[in-house]
FIFITOR-738227 format. One record per residue: x, y, z of N, C-alpha, C, CB in turn; residue number from 0. Coordinates in steps of 0.05 Angstrom, whole numbers. Glycine has a CB too. Example, Ala and Ser with C-alpha at 12.3 -4.5 7.8 and 13.67 -1.06 7.14 Angstrom:
<sites>
{site {264 -114 156} {246 -90 156} {264 -66 156} {226 -89 181} 0};
{site {257 -45 142} {273 -21 143} {258 1 157} {282 -12 114} 1};
</sites>
This chain:
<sites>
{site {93 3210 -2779} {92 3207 -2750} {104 3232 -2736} {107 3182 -2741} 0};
{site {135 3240 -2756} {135 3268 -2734} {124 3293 -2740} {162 3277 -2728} 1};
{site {101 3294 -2757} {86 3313 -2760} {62 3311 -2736} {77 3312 -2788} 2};
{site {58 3289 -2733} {38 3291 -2707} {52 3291 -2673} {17 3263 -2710} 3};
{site {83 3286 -2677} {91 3292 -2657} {98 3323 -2654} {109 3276 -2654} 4};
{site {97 3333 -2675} {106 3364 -2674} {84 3386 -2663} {113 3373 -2704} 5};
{site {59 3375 -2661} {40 3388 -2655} {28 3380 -2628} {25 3387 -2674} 6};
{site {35 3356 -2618} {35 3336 -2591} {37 3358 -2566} {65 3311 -2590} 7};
{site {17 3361 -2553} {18 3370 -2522} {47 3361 -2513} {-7 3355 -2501} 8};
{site {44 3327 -2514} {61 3316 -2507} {92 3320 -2509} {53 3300 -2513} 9};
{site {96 3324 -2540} {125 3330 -2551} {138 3366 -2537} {122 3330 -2592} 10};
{site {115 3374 -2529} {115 3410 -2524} {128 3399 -2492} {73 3434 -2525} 11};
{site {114 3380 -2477} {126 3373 -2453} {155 3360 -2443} {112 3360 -2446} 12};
{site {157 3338 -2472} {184 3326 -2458} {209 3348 -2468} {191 3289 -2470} 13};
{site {197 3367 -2493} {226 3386 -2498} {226 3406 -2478} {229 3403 -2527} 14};
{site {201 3412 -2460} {207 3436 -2430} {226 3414 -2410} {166 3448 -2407} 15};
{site {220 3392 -2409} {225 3381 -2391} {268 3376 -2394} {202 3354 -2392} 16};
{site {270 3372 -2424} {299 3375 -2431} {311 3402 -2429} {303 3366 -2458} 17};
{site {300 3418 -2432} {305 3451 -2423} {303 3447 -2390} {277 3478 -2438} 18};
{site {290 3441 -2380} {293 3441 -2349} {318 3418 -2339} {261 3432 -2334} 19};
{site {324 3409 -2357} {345 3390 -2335} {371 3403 -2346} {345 3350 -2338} 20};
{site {374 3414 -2371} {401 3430 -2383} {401 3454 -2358} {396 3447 -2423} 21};
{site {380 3471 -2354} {388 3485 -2340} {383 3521 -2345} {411 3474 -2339} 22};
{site {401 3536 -2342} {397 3565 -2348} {420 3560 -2376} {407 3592 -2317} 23};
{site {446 3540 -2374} {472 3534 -2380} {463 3535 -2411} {486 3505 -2365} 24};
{site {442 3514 -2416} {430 3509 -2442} {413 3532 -2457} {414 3488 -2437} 25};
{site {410 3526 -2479} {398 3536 -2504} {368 3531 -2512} {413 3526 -2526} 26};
{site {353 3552 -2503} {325 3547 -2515} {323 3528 -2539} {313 3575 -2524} 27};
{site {299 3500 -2534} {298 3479 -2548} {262 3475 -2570} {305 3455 -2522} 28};
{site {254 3488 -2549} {221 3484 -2565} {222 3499 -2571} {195 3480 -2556} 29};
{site {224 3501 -2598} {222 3525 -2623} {202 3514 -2640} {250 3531 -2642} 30};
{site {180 3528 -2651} {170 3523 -2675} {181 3500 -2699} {172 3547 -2684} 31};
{site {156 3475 -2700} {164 3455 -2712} {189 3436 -2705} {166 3465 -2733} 32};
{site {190 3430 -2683} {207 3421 -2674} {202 3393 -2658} {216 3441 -2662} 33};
{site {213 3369 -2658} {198 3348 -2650} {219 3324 -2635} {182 3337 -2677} 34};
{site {214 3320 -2606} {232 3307 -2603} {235 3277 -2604} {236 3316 -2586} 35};
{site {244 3260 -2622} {242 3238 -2637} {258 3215 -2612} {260 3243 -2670} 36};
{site {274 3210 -2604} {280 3200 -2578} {301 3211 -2561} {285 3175 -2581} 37};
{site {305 3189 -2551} {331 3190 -2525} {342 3182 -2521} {334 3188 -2506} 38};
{site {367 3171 -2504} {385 3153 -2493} {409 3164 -2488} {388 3131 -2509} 39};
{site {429 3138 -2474} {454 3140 -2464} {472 3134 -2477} {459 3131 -2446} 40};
{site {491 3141 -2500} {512 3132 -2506} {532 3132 -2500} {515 3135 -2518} 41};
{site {556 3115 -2499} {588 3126 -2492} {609 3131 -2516} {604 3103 -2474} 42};
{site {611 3174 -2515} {626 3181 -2533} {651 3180 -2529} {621 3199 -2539} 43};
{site {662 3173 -2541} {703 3168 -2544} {708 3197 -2540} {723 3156 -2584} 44};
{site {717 3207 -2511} {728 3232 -2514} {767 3227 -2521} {717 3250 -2483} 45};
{site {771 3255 -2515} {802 3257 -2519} {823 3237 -2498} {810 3289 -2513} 46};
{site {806 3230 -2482} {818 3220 -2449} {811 3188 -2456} {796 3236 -2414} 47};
{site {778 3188 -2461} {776 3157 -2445} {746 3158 -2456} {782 3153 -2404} 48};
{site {729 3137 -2464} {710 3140 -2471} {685 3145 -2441} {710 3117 -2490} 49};
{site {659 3166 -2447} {657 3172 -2419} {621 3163 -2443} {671 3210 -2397} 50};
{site {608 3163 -2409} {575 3165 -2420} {565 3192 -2420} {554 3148 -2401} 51};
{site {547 3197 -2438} {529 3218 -2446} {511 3220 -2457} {535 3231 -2456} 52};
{site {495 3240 -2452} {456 3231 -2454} {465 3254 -2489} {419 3255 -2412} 53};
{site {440 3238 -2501} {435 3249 -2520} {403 3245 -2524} {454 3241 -2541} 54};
{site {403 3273 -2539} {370 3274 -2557} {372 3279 -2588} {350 3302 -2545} 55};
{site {350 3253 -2596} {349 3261 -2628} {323 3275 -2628} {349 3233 -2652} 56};
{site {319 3305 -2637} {298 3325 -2659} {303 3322 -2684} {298 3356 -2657} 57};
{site {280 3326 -2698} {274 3323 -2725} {295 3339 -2745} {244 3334 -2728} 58};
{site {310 3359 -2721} {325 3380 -2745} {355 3387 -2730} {304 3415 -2753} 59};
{site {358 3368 -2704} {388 3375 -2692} {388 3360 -2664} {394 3412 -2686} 60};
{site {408 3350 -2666} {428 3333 -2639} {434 3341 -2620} {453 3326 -2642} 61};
{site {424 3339 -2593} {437 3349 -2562} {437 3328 -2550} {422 3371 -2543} 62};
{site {479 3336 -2529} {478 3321 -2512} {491 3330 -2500} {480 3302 -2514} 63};
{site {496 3326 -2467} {504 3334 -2452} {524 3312 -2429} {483 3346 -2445} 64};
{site {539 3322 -2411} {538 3314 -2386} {526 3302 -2370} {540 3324 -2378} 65};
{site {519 3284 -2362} {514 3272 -2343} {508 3282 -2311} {531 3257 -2346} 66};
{site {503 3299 -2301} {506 3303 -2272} {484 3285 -2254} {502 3335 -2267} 67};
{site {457 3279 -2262} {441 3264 -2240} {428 3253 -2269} {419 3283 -2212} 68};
{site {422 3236 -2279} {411 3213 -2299} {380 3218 -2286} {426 3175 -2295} 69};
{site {369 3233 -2318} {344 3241 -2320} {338 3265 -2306} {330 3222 -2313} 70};
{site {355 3275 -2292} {346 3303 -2280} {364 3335 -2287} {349 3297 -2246} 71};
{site {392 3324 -2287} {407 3349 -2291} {432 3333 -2316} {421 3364 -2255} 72};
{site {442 3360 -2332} {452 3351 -2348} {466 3379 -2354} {436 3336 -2367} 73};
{site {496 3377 -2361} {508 3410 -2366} {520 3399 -2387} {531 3428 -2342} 74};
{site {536 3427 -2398} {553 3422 -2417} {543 3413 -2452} {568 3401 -2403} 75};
{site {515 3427 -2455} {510 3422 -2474} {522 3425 -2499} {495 3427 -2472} 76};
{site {511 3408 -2522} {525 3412 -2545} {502 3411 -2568} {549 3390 -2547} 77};
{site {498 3423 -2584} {476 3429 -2605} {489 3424 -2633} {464 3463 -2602} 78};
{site {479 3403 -2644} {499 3392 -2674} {460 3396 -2692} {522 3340 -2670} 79};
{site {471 3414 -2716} {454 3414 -2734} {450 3385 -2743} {461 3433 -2754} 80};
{site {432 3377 -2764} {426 3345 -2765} {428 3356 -2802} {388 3327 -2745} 81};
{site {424 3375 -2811} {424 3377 -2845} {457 3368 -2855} {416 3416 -2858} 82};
{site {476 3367 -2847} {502 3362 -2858} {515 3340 -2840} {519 3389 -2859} 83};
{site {495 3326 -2822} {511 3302 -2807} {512 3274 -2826} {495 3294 -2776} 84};
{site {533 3263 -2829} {540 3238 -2841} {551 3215 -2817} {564 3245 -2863} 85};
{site {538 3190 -2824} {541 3171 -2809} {563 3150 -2819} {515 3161 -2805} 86};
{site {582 3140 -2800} {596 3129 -2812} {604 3097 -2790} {618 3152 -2819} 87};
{site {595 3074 -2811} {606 3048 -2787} {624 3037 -2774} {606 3031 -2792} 88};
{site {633 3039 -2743} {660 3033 -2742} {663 2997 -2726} {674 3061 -2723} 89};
{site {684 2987 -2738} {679 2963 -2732} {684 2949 -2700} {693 2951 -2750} 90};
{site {681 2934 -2690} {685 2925 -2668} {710 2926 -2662} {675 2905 -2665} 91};
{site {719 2931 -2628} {748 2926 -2625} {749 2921 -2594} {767 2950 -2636} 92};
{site {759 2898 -2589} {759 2890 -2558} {727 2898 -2537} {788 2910 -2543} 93};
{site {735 2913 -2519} {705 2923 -2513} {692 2942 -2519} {700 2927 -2494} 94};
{site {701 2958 -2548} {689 2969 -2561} {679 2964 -2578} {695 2981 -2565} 95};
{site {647 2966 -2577} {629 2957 -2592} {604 2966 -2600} {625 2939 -2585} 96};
{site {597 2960 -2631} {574 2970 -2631} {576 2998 -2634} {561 2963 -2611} 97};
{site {603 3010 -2648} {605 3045 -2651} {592 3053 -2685} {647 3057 -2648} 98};
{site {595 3078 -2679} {588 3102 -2710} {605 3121 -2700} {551 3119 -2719} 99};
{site {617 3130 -2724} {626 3166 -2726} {603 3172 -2733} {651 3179 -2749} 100};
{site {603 3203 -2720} {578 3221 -2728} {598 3236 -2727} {548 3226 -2712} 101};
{site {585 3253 -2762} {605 3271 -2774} {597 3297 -2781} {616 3261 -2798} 102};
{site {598 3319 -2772} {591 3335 -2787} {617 3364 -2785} {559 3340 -2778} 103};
{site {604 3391 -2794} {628 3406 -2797} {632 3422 -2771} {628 3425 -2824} 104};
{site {613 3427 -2749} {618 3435 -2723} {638 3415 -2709} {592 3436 -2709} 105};
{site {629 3387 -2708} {644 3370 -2691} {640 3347 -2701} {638 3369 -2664} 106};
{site {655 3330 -2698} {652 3298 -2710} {675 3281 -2682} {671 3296 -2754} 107};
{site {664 3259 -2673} {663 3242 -2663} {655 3208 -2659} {658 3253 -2656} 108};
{site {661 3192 -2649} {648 3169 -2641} {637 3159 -2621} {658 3155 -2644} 109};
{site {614 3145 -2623} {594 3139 -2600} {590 3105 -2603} {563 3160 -2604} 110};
{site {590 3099 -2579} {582 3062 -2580} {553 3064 -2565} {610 3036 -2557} 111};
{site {539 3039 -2575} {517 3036 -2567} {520 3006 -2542} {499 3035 -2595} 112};
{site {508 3006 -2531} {496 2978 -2506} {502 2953 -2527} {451 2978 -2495} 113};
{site {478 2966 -2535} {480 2927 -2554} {467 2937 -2590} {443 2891 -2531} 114};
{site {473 2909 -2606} {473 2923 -2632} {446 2938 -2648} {481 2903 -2650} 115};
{site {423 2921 -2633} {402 2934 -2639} {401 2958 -2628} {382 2922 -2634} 116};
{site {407 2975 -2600} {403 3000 -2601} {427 3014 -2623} {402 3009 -2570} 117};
{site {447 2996 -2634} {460 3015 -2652} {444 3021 -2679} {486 3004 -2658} 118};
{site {436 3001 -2680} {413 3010 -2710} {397 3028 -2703} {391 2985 -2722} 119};
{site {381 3020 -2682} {352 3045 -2677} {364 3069 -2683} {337 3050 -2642} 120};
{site {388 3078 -2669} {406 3103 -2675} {406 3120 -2690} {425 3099 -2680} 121};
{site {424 3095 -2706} {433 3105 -2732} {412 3104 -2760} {459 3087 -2737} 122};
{site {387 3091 -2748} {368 3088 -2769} {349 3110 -2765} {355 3062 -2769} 123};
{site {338 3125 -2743} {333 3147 -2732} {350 3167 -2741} {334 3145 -2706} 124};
{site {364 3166 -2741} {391 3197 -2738} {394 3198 -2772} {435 3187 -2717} 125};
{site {385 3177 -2790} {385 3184 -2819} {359 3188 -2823} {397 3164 -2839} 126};
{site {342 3180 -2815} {313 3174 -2825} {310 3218 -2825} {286 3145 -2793} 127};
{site {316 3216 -2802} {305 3256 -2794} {333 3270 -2813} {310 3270 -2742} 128};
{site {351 3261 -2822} {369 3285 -2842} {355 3272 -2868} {412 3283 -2842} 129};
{site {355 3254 -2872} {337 3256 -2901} {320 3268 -2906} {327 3238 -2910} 130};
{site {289 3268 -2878} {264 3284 -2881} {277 3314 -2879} {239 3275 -2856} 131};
{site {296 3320 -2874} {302 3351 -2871} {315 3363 -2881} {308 3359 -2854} 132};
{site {333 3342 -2900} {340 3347 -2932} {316 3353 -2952} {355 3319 -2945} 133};
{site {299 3338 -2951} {281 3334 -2976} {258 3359 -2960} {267 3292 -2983} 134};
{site {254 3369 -2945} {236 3390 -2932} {248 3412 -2929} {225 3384 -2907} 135};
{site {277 3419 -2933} {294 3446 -2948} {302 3442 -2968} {316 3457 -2939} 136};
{site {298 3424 -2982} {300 3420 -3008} {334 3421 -3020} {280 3441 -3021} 137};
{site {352 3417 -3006} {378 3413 -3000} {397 3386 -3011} {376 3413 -2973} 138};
{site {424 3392 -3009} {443 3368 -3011} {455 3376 -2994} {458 3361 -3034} 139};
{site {468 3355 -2982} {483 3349 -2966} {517 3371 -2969} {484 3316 -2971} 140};
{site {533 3386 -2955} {555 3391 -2957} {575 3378 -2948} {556 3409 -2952} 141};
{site {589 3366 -2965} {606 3343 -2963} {628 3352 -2949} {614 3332 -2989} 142};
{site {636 3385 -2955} {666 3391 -2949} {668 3408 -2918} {680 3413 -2978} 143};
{site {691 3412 -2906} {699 3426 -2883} {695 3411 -2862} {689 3449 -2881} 144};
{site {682 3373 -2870} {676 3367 -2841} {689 3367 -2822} {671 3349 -2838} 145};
{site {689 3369 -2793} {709 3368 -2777} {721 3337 -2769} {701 3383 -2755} 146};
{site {744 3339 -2763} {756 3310 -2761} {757 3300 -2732} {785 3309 -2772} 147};
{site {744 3267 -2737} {744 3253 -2710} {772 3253 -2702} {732 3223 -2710} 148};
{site {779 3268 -2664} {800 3265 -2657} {811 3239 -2654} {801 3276 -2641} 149};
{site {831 3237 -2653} {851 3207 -2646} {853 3212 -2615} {890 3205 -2663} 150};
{site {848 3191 -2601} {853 3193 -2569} {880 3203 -2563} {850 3164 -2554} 151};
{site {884 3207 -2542} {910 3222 -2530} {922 3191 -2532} {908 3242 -2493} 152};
{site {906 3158 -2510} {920 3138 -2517} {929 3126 -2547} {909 3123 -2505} 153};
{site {928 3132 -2550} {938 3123 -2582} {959 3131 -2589} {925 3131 -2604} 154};
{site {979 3158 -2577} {994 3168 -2591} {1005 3170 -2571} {989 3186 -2608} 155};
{site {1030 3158 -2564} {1055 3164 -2545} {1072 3183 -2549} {1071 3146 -2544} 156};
{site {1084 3190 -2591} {1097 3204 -2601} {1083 3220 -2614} {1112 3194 -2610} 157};
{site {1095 3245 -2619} {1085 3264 -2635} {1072 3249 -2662} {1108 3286 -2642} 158};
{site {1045 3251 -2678} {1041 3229 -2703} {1057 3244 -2726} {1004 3222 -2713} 159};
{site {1061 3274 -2722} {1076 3284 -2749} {1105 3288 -2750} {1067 3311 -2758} 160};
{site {1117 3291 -2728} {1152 3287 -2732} {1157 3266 -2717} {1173 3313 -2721} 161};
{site {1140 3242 -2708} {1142 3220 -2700} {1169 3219 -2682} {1141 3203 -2723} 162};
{site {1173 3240 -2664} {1201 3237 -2653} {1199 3248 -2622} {1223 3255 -2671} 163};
{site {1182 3267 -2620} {1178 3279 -2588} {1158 3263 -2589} {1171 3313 -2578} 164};
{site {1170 3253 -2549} {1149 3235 -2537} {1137 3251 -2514} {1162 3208 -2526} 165};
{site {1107 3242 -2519} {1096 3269 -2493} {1098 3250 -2466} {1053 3285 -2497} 166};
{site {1104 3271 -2451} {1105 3267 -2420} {1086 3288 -2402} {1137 3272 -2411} 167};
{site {1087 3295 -2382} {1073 3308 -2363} {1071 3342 -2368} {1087 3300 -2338} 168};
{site {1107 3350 -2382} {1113 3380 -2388} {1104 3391 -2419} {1146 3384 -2384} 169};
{site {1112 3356 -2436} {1110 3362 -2468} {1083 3354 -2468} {1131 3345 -2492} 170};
{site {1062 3367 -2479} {1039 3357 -2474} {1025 3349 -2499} {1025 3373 -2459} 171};
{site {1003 3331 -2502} {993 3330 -2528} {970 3353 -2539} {980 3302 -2529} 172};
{site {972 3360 -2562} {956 3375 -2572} {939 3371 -2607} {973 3398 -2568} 173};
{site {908 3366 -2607} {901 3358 -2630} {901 3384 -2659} {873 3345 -2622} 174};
{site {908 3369 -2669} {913 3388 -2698} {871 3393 -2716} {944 3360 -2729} 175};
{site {862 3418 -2704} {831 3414 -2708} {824 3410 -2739} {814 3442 -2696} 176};
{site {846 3405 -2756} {852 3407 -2790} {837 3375 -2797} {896 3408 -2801} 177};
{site {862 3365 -2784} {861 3330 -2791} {862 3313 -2760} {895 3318 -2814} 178};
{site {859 3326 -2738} {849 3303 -2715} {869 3290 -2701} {834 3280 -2726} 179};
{site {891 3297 -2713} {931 3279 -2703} {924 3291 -2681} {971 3291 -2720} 180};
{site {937 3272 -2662} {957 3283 -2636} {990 3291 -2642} {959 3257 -2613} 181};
{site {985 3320 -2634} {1018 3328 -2649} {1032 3344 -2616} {1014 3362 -2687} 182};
{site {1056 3351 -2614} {1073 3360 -2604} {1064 3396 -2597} {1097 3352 -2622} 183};
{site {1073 3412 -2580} {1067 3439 -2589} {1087 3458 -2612} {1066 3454 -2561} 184};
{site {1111 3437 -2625} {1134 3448 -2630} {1117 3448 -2667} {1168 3426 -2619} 185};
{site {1099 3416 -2665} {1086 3414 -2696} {1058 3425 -2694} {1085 3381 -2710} 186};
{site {1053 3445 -2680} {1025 3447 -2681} {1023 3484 -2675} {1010 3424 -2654} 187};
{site {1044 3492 -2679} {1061 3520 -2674} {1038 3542 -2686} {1097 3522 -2694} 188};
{site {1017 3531 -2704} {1003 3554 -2718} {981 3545 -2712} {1006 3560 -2746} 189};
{site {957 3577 -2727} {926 3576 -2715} {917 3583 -2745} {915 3602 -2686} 190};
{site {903 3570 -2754} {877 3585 -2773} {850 3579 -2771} {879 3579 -2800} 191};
{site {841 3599 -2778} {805 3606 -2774} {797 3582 -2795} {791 3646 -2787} 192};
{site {772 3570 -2783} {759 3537 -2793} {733 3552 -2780} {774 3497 -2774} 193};
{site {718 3564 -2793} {695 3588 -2787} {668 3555 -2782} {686 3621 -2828} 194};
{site {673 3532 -2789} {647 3514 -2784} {661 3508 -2756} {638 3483 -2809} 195};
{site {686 3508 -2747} {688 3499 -2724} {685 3522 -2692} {716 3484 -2729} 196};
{site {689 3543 -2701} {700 3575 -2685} {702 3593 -2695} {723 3579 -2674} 197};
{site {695 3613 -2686} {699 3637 -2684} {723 3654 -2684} {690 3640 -2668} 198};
{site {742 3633 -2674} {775 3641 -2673} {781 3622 -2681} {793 3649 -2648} 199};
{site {811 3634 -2695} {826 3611 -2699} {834 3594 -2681} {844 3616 -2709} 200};
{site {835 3575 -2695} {844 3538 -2673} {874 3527 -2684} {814 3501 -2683} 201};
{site {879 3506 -2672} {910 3501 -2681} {906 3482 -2693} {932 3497 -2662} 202};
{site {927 3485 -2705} {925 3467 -2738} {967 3451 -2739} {915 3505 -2778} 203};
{site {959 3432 -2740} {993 3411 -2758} {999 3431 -2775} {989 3374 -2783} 204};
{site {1025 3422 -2774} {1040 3441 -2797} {1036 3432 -2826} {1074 3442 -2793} 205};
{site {1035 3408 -2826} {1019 3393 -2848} {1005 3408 -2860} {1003 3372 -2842} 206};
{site {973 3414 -2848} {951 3420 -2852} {952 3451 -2850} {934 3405 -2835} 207};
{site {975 3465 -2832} {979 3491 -2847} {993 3506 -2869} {985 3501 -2835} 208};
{site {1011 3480 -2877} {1017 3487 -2899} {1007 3483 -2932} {1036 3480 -2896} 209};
{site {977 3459 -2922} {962 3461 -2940} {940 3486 -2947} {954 3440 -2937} 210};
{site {931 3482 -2915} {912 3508 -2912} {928 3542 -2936} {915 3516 -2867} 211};
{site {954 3548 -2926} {959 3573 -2937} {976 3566 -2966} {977 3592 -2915} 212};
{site {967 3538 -2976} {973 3544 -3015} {934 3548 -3025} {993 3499 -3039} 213};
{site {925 3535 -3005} {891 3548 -3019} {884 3586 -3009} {857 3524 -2997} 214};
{site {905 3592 -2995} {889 3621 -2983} {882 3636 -2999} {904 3639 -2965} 215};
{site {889 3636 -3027} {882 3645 -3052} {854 3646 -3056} {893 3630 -3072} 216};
{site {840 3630 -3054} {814 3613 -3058} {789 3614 -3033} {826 3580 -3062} 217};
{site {808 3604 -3007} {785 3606 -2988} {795 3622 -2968} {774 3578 -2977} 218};
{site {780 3638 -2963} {780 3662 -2942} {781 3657 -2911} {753 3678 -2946} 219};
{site {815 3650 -2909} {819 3642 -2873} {837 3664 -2868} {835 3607 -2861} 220};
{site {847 3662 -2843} {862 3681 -2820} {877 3658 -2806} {839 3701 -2795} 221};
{site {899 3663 -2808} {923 3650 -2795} {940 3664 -2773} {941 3645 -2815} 222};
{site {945 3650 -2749} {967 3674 -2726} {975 3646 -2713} {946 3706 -2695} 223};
{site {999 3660 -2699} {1011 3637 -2690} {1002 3634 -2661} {1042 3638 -2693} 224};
{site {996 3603 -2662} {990 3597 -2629} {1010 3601 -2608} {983 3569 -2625} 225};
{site {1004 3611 -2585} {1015 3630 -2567} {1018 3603 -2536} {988 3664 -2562} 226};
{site {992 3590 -2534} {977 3575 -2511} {989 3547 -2507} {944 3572 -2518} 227};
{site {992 3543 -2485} {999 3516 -2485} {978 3489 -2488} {1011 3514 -2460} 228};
{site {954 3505 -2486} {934 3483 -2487} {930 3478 -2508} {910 3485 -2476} 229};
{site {917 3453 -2518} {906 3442 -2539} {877 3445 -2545} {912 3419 -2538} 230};
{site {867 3466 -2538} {840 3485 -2538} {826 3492 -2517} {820 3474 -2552} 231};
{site {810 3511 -2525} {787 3519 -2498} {768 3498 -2503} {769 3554 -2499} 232};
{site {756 3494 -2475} {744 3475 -2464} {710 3469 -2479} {744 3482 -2433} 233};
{site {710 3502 -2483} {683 3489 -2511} {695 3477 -2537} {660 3519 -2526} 234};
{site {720 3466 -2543} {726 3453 -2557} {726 3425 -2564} {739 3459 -2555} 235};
{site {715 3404 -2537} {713 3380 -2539} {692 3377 -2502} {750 3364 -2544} 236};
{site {677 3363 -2496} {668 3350 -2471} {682 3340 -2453} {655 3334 -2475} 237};
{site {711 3339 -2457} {722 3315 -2438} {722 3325 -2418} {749 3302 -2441} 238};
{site {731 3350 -2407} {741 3361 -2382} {712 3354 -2366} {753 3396 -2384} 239};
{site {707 3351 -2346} {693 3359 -2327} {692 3394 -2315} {701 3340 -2308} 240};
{site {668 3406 -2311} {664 3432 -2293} {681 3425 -2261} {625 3437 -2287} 241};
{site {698 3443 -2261} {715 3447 -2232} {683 3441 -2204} {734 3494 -2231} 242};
{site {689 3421 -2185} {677 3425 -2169} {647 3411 -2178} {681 3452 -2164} 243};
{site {643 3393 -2196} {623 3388 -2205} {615 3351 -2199} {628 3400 -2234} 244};
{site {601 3347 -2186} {590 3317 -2182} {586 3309 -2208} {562 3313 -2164} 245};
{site {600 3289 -2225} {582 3268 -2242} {589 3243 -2235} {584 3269 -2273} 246};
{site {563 3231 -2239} {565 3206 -2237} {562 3184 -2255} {555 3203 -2223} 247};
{site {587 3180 -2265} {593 3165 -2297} {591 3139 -2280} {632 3173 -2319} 248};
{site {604 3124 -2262} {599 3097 -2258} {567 3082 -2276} {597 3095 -2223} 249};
{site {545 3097 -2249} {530 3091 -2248} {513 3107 -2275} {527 3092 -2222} 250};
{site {514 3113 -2298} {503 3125 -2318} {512 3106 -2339} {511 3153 -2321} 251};
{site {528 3093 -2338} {528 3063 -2364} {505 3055 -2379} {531 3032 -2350} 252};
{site {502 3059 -2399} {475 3050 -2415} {467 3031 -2403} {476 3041 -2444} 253};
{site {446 3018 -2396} {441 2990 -2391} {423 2984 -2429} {415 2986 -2354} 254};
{site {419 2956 -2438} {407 2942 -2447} {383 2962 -2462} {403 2923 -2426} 255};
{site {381 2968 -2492} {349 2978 -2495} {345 3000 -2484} {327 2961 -2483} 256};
{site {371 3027 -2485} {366 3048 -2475} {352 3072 -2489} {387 3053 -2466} 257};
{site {356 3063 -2516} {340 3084 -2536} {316 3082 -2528} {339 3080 -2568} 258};
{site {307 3108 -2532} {275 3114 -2521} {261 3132 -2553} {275 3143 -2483} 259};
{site {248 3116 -2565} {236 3136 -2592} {214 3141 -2585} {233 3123 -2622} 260};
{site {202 3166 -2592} {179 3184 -2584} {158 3174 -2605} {188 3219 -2585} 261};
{site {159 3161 -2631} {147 3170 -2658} {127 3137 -2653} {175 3175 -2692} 262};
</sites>
């Protein structure tokens, strides 16, 4: 089926039409062999608060964006290869429901679906296209360097690695991009290069830097000490909103049967 969507007038239209609502902001999408398999609204667990966001499944990689006008404009894109993504079940909890980690070594996160059947279509979609694109590069899966699902900022009152500084307004929280903790800036003091996550080094637990530099023998990183008070630049996670920017999360809530499959 997505061999005849790949050649589809049709499929050539709805990926101009996802390039037109990303914007100039976004990344050329209709490329050769390329097929867009569906659509929908999920709500990803950011660092803050879980927010809604449009996503698209293609045959060979994941985009999703921001929200600014539902179905028309969308910023802040994010482009996740689909050959090294792993799906993982997460169980119900109060009004969270119906989630998956989606894992891979750029970014890994969790997303809840409406209701449980659009969680299957999903997640049965989102494997069905890494298997066909395993077995059509003739590939295995890379198990190692995935990046780790962050822990919310609510979750962690105290530092999670010296369990003793409590963040307030001045001490602020910062994630360790190693293993996903919310740590202190006093335990999170160093940076090493994680080349699937950046280009520069990111900050890392002391934990995880003191594991990182007994392998430096072995795997080829760059370590400097973090300088910044922040807990990354903003292409580091979706949560922030663009300064000055209308979205409208109320009204963008999945409703009911929001997956849209093309095939």
């Amino acid at each position: 089926m997505v061999d005849r969507l790949v050649h589809s007038e049709a499929n050539s239209r709805r990926i101009a039409y996802v390039e037109q609502c990303f914007g100039a902001s976004g990344q050329p999408l209709n490329v050769t062999g390329r097929a867009l398999v569906g659509e929908g609204v999920l709500t990803k667990m950011c660092r803050k608060k879980p927010k809604p966001r449009q996503f698209f499944l293609f045959n060979d990689i994941l985009v999703y964006g921001n929200i600014v006008i539902n179905r028309k404009k969308y910023n802040q894109q994010h482009v996740i290869s689909l050959e090294d993504v792993k799906l993982e079940d997460v169980q119900d909890e109060g009004t969270l429901r119906n989630g998956w980690k989606l894992i891979s070594p750029s970014k890994s996160f969790v997303v809840y679906a409406a209701t449980s059947t659009e969680k299957h279509q999903w997640m049965s979609h989102i494997k069905k296209c890494v298997d066909d694109l395993l077995i059509k590069q003739g590939k295995t899966q890379n198990t190692d360097n995935d990046s780790p699902v962050w822990v919310p900022d609510s979750e962690a009152t105290l530092c999670m690695h010296c369990k003793k500084s409590q963040f307030t307004l001045i001490n602020r929280r910062h994630h360790c991009r190693k293993c996903g903790i919310v740590v202190c800036k006093d335990c999170s003091s160093n940076k090493w290069l994680l080349p699937q996550q950046a280009s520069k080094p990111l900050r890392v637990c002391l934990t995880c830097y003191q594991g990182l530099s007994h392998t430096k023998a072995t795997v080829p990183v760059t370590n400097t000490h973090a300088t910044d008070d922040s807990s990354g630049d903003s292409s580091s996670d979706d949560d922030e909103e663009p300064a000055n920017q209308d979205v409208n999360e109320e009204n963008s809530i999945p409703p009911e049967g929001q997956f849209q499959s093309y095939e």
